[in-house]
C-alpha atoms as one frame of an Amber mdcrd trajectory, in Angstrom:
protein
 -67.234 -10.754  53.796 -64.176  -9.918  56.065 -65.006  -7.547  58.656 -62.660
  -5.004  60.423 -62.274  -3.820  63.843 -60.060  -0.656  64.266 -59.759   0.458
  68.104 -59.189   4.063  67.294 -59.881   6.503  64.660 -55.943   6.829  63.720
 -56.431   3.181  62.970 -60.184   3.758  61.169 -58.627   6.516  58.852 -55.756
   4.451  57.514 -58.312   1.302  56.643 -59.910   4.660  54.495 -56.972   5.288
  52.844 -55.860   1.714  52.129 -59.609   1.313  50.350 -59.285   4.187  48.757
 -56.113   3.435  47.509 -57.797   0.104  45.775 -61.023   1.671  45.231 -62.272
  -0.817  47.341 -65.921  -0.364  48.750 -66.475  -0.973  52.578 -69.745  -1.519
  54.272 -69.683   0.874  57.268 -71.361  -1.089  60.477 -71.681  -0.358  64.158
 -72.991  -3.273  66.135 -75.016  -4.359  62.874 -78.733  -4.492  64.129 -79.639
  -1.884  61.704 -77.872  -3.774  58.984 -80.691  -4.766  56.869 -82.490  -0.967
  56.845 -81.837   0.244  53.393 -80.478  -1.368  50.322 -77.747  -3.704  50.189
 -74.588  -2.348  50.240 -72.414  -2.992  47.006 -68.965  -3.615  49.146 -65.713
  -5.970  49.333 -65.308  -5.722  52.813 -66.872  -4.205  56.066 -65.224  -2.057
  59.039 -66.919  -2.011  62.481 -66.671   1.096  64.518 -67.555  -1.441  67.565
 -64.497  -1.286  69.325 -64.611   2.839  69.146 -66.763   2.382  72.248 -66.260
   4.401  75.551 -67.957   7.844  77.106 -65.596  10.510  76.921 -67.380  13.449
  78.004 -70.475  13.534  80.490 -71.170  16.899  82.456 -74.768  16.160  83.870
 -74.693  19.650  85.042 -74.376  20.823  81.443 -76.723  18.001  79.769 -74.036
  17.711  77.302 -72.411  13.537  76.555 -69.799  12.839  74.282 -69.149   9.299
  73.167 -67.377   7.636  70.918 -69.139   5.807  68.020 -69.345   1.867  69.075
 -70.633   2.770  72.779 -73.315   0.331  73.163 -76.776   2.445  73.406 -77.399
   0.053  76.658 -74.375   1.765  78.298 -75.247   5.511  77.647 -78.643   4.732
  78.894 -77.598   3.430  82.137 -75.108   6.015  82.770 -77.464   8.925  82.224
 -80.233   6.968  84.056 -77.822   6.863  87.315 -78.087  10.697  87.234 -82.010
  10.401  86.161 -81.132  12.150  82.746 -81.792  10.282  79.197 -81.936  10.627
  75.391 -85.360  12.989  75.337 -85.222  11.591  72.024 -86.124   8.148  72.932
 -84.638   6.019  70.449 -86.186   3.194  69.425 -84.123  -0.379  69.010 -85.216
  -1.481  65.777 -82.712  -5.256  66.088 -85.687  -7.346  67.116 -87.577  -5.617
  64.434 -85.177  -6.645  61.413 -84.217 -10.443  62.622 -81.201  -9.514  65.246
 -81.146  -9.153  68.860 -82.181  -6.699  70.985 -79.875  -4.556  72.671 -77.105
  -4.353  69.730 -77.266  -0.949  69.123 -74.643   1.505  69.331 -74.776   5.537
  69.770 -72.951   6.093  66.483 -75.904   3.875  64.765 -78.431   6.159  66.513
 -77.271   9.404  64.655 -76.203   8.044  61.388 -79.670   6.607  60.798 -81.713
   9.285  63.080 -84.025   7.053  64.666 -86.452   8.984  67.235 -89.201   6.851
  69.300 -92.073   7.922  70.036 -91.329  11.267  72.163 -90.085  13.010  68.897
 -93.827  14.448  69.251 -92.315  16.600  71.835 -88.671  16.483  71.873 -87.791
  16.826  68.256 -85.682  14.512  66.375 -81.907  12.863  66.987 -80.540  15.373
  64.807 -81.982  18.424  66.902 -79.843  17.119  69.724 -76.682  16.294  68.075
 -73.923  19.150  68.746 -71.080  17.608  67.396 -68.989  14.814  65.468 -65.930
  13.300  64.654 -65.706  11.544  61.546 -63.478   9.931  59.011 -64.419  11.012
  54.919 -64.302   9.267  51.981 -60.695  11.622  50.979 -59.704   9.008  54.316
 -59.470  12.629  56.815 -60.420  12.917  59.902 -62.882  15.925  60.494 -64.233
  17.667  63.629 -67.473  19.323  63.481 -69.840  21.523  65.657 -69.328  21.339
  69.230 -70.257  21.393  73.361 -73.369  23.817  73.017 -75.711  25.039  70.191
 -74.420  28.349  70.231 -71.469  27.248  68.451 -72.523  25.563  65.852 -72.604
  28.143  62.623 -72.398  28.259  59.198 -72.988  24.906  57.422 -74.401  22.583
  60.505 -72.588  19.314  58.804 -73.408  17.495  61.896 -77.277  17.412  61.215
 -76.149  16.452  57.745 -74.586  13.487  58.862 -76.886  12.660  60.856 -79.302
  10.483  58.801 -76.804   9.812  56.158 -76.827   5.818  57.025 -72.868   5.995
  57.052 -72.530   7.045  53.426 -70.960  10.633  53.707 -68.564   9.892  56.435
 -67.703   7.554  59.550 -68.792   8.659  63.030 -66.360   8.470  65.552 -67.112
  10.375  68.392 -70.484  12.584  68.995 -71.251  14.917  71.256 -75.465  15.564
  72.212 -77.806  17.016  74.432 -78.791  14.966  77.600 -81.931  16.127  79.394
 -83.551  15.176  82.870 -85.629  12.673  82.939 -89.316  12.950  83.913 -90.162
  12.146  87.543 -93.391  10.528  86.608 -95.297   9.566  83.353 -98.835   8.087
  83.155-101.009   6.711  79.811-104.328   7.754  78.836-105.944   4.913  77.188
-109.173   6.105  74.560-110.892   2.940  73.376-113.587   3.372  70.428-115.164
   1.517  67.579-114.257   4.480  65.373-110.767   4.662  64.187-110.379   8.423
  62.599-112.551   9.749  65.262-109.685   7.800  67.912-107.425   9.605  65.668
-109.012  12.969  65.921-108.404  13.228  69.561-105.204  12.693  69.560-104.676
  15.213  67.523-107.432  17.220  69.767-104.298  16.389  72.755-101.505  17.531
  71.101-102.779  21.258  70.958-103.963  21.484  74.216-101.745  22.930  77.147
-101.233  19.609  79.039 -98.208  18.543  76.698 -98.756  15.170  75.854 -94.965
  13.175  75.109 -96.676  10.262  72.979 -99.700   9.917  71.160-100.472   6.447
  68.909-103.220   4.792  67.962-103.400   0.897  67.933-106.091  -0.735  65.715
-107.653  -4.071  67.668-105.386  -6.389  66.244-102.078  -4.700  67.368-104.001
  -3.520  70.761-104.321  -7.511  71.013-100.524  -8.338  70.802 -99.819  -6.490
  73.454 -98.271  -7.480  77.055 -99.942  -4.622  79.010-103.405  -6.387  79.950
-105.668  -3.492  79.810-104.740  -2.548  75.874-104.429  -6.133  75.001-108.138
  -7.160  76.781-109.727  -3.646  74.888-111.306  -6.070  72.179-111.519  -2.753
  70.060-109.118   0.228  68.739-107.200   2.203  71.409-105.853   5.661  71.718
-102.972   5.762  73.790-101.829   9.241  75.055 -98.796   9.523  77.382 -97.780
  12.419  79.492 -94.515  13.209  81.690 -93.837  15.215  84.642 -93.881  16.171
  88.193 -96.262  13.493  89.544 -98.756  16.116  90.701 -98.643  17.805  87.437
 -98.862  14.637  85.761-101.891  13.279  87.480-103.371  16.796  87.101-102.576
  17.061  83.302-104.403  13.610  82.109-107.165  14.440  84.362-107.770  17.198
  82.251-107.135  15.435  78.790-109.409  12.747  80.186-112.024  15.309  80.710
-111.881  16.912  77.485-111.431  14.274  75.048-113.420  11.411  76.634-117.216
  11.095  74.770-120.210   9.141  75.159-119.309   5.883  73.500-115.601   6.690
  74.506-114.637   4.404  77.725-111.531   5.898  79.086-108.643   3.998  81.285
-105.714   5.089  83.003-101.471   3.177  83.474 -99.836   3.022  85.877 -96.183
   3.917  85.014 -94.577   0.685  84.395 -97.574  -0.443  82.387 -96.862   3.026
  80.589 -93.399   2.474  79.860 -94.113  -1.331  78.621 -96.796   0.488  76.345
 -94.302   2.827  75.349 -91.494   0.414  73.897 -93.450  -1.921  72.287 -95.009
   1.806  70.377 -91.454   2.514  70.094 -89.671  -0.984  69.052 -92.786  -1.401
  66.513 -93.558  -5.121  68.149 -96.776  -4.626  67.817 -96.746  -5.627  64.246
 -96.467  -8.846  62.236 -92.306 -10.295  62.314 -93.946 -11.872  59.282 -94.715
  -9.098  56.716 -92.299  -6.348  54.817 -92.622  -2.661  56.853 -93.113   0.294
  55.436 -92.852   3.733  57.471 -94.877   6.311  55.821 -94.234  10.069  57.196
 -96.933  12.167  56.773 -98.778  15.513  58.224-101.263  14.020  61.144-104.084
  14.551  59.593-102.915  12.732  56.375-102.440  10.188  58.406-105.459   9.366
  59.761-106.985  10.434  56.348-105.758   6.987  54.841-107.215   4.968  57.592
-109.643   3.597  54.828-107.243   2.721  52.678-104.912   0.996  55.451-108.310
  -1.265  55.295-108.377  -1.715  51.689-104.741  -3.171  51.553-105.710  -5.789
  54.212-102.873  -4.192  55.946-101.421  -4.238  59.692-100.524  -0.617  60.846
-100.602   1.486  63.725 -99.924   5.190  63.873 -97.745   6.860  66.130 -96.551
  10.926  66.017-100.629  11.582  66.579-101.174  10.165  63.278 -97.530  11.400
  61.346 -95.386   8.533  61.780 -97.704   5.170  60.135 -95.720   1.927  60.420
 -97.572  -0.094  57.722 -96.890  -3.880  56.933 -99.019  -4.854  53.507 -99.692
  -8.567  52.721 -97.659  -9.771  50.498 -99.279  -8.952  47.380 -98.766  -5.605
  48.122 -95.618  -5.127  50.053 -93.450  -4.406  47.395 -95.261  -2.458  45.128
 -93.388   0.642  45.696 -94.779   3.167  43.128 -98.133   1.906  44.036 -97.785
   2.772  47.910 -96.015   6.283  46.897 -98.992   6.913  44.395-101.269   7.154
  47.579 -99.304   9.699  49.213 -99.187  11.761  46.121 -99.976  15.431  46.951
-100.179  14.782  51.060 -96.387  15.825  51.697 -95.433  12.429  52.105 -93.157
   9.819  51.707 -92.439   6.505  52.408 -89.206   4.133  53.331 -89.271   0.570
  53.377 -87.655  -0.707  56.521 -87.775  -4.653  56.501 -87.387  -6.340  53.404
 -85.870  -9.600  51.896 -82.853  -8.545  50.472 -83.648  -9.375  46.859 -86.654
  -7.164  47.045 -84.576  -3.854  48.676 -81.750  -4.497  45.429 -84.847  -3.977
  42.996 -87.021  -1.301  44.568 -86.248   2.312  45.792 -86.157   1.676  49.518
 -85.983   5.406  50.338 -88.198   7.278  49.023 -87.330   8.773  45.397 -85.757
  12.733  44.818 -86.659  15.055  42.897 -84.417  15.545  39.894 -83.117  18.821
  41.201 -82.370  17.671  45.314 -81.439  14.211  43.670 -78.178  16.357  41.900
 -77.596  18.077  44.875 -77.281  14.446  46.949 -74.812  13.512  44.725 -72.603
  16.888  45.178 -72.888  16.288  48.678 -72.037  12.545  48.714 -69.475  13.254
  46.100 -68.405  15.974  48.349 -67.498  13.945  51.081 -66.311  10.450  49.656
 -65.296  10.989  45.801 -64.991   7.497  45.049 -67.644   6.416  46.576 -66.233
   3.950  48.893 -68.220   4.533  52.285 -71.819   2.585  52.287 -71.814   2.440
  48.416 -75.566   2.064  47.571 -76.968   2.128  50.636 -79.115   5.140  50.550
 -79.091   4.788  46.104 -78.231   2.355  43.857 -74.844   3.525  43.003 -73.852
   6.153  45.230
C-alpha cells in the first residue's frame, strides 16, 4: 500500500480532500510502531504525519510544549530532559512490544492512542495533560482546539476526545501539553512473598498512605525472572515493586516509612538504587517482561478486581503481571485461550471492567472485537461522533470498529 508523506498540514488537508473526493479510505500512521494495536484498517492507501515533526513551542517556565505531530517521542524527551522536565505521564513505547523497533514513536502517536506508563497511578492519564490540537477532519478542514493553559479550555473539551481516538476522528497535527519537572531522585521498594494477593494487598496498602508512591506492580516469579535488574530477577518468588520520587531526602525518608509499614514476617524487603529503579521501571512500562510469543490482552479494572482474579490468571495457565496497584493487568493466555474474546470479557462481567487486545495476528484482530464492545446506547453515540467528524468515513476506517 502506497504511503504518503505531506511536510505540512496545508499539504495533509488537500491529500483529505483528494480522498474524500474518491471516497478513498487512508490509514492514518505516525512513525508506525503502534501499527498493529487495533484492528486492521480497511484502507487504499496510507498518509504519514512523519515529516510534521519539529517543537514549536517550549516555555519551561510555563511547563507548557507544543509540537507538531511526527516529532519523534526520543526528541521531546531529550529536550525536556536538558531542562530536567518530562512527560509526568510516562509513556510507554509499545514498538518492541508489537514486532517493530524501539524508539519509533512519535508525540502525535502518544495522544491519539493515550498510552500512560506506569506513573498514571499518580499523574493521571495523556489526555489529562493534553491542552490543545491541531487537526485535519474527515470534511478535509483544518481545526484548532483548546489551548496554552487549562483555564481555557471550555465547553466541549474535543481535545481529550481526540485523544484516544487511534486517528479515526481526525489527524493530529500539532499538540500542545503540560510538561512538569522532573523528580530529583526516585528509589524502588522491592516486597518479595510466596503469596500473590497478599503482595497485591500492600500495594494497594501504599497507595493510600501519605508517602505518594509513583508506581506500584506486581511481578509473579516468572516475569520477576526475565528481568535485567539482578535483585528482582534472583527473587526466585513473586515481587512487589513500589517506586517513589522526590527530593532525595524526602525520598529516602518516604520508603523508609512504606518499608516499615508494609514489610511482615515472611515479607523480606529490598531496596534500588535509582538506575536499577528506572531499568525496573521501563521494562514495567514497555511490558518486556512478558512472553514476545503469546497474544496480549490489557484488562482495566478497579485494584482490587484486579488482584481478585489472581486465581483465575492461574487457571488460564496465563503470563501476567499487574501494574496501576493491581488496575492495569497485562495478560498473555496460551494459545488456546488467547482469542476467546467473549470468554475473557465474561470474567470481568460485573467488576467495571474491560478488556483490549493489544498484540494479535492480524487474522485474529479482523474476526474478534479488539476493543472492548459498547453498549447499544454509547455504541450510537460513537457513531454520531465519528460521523461527526469524518462523514465518509475515510480516516482509520475500522480501526477502532469494523466499519467505522
Amino acid at each position: 500500500m502506497h504511503t504518503l508523506f505531506p511536510a505540512s498540514a496545508a499539504e495533509l488537508r488537500e491529500i483529505v480532500a483528494e480522498a474524500v473526493a474518491a471516497r478513498r479510505p487512508l490509514e492514518i500512521l505516525g512513525g508506525g510502531s503502534k501499527r498493529d494495536y487495533g484492528r486492521p484498517v480497511e484502507a487504499e492507501a496510507a498518509v504519514s504525519t512523519a515529516e510534521l515533526r519539529g517543537i514549536t513551542l517550549y516555555e519551561p517556565e510555563e511547563l507548557v510544549m507544543s509540537a507538531l505531530a511526527g516529532t519523534p517521542l526520543t526528541e521531546i524527551e531529550a529536550v525536556l530532559a536538558e531542562h530536567r522536565q518530562q512527560l509526568a505521564f510516562e509513556p510507554p513505547d509499545y514498538g518492541p512490544l508489537l514486532g517493530g523497533e524501539a524508539g519509533r514513536q512519535t508525540i502525535g502517536g502518544v495522544f491519539a492512542c493515550n498510552l500512560s506508563g506506569p506513573r498514571r497511578l499518580q499523574a493521571g492519564a495523556a489526555r489529562d495533560h493534553i491542552l490543545g490540537v491541531r487537526c485535519v477532519t474527515g470534511f478535509a478542514e483544518e481545526m484548532k482546539a483548546g489551548g496554552r493553559v487549562m483555564k481555557n479550555v471550555t465547553g466541549y473539551d474535543l481535545p481529550k476526545l481526540l485523544c484516544g481516538s487511534f486517528g479515526t476522528l481526525a489527524v493530529l497535527t500539532e499538540i500542545t501539553f503540560k510538561v512538569l519537572p522532573a523528580a530529583a531522585a526516585e528509589g524502588t521498594l522491592l516486597l518479595c512473598g510466596s503469596d500473590e494477593r497478599t503482595l497485591a494487598g500492600l500495594l494497594r496498602r501504599a497507595t493510600g498512605t501519605p508517602f505518594e508512591p509513583s508506581g506500584a506492580a506486581l511481578l509473579p516469579a516468572l516475569a520477576a525472572g526475565r528481568s535485567q535488574v539482578p535483585a528482582v530477577r534472583r527473587a526466585g518468588r513473586p515481587v512487589a515493586a513500589i517506586r517513589v520520587e522526590g527530593p532525595p531526602a524526602s525520598t529516602d525518608y518516604r520508603l523508609s516509612r512504606l518499608q516499615g509499614a508494609l514489610v511482615q514476617p515472611d515479607i523480606e524487603a529490598h531496596r534500588l538504587d535509582p538506575e536499577q529503579s528506572q531499568r525496573l521501571w521501563r521494562e514495567i512500562r514497555d511490558v518486556a517482561l512478558l512472553s514476545r510469543g503469546r497474544a496480549l490482552w490489557r484488562l482495566s479494572l478497579p485494584p482490587t478486581a484486579g488482584a481478585e482474579l489472581i486465581p483465575w490468571y492461574r487457571d488460564l495457565g496465563a503470563e501476567w503481571l499487574l501494574d496501576w496497584a493491581g488496575g492495569l493487568v497485562w495478560l498473555a493466555p496460551p494459545a488456546a485461550y488467547a482469542f476467546r474474546a467473549a470468554e475473557l470479557r465474561r470474567a470481568l462481567a460485573g467488576r467495571d471492567g474491560h478488556a483490549t487486545l493489544v498484540r494479535a495476528p492480524r487474522e485474529i484482530r479482523e474476526r474478534i472485537e479488539v476493543f472492548e464492545p459498547q453498549p447499544p446506547a454509547l455504541q450510537r453515540l460513537g457513531e454520531r461522533i465519528k460521523l461527526s467528524f469524518d462523514p465518509l468515513r475515510i480516516l482509520n476506517r475500522g480501526r477502532m470498529v469494523a466499519g467505522l
